[in-house]
N, C-alpha and C positions, 0 to 999 in steps of 0.2 A: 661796639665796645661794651663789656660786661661791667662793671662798676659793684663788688661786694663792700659795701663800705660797715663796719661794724661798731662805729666811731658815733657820736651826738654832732658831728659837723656835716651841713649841707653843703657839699662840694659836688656833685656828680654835675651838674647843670656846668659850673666852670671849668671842670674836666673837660668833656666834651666840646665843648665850644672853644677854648683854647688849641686844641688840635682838627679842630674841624675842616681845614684845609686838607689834611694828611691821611693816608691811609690807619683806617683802624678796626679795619674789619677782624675779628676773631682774638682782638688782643681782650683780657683779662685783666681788672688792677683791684688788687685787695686794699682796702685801708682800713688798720688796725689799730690800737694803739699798743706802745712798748710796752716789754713786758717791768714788772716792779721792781723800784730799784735802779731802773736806767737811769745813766746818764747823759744819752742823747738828746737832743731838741727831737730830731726825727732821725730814721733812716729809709734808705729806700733801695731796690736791687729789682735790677730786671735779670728773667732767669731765662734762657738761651733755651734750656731746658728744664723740667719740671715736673713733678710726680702728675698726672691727672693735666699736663701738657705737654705733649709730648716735640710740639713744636713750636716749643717757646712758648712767648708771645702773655708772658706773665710777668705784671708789676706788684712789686709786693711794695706798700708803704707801710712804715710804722710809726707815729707820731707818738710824743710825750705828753702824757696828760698832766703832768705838773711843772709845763713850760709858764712861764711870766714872760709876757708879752710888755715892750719890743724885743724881737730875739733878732741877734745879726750871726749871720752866717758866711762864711767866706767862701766864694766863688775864685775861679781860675781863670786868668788872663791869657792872652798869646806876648804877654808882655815879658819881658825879663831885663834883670838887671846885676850889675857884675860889684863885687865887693872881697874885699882881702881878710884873710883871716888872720888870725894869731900870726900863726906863720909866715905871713907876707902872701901866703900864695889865692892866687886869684878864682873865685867861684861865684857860677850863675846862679842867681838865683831867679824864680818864676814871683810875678805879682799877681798879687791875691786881692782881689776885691770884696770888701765888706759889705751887704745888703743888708739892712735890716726890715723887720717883717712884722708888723703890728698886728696882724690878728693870724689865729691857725690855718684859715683856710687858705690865705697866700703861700704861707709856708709849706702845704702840701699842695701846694698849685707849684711853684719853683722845684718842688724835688722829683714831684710827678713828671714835669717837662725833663730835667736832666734824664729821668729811666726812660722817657719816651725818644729820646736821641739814641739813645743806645737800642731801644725796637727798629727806630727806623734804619737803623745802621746794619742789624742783625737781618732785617725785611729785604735791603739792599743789597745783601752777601758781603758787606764791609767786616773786615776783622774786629772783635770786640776789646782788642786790646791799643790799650793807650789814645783814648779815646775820651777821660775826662774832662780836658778843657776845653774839647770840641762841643761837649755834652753841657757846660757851665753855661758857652757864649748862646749856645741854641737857648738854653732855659733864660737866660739873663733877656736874651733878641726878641724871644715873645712874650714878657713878662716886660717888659719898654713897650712893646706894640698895644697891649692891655690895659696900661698905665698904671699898670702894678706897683711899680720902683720909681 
């Protein structure tokens, strides 16, 4: 695994070691941070394909430099739950779980796991759609095994 990190945070050691179980030979992960003016905590996209990859296997992170720590961020459940609206009539809704994340490098440790579910998915020939709360519980499942959360 390649590790461009362009960021003041020591993460590559946790990267690694976090997926070390898993195949990751030829994957690629940039960590950048957002551009000015964002208002995200972070984001992060795995690209199936890629300018200068042409077979995927590229994570792009991009983290906010003017995040205040604890930040929480909401994860996806396989949970759901049913509630009536105005109109009486009845909708599911999906539960969302809040994590909160004291320092930066946790926080691009949780979103790098979520992009790395979706490599291993793409690595597998699994389709890359609909796919997010499979991609939440993976990142939530190894970040409890870390003692991250």
């Amino acid at each position: 695994m390649i590790i461009r990190n362009s960021t003041s945070f020591s993460i590559s050691t946790a990267l690694r070691e976090a997926v070390l179980d898993y195949p990751a030979d030829g994957l690629t992960v940039e960590l950048r941070y957002c551009p000015k003016g964002s208002r995200r905590y972070i984001s992060g996209t795995y690209y199936r394909t890629a300018r200068n990859h042409a077979n995927g296997r590229l994570i792009r992170l991009r983290i906010n430099r003017n995040n205040r720590y604890p930040v929480e961020v909401q994860f996806k459940t396989s949970e759901y739950y049913k509630r009536r609206n105005a109109r009486g009539e009845e909708l599911v809704y999906q539960r969302l779980r809040k994590i909160r994340f004291h320092t930066p490098e946790d926080l691009i440790l949780a979103i790098f796991l979520h992009e790395f579910s979706h490599y291993l998915d793409h690595m597998e020939g699994r389709n890359g759609r609909y796919k997010q709360t499979k991609a939440d519980k993976f990142a939530l499942q190894v970040l409890r095994k870390l003692d991250v959360t």
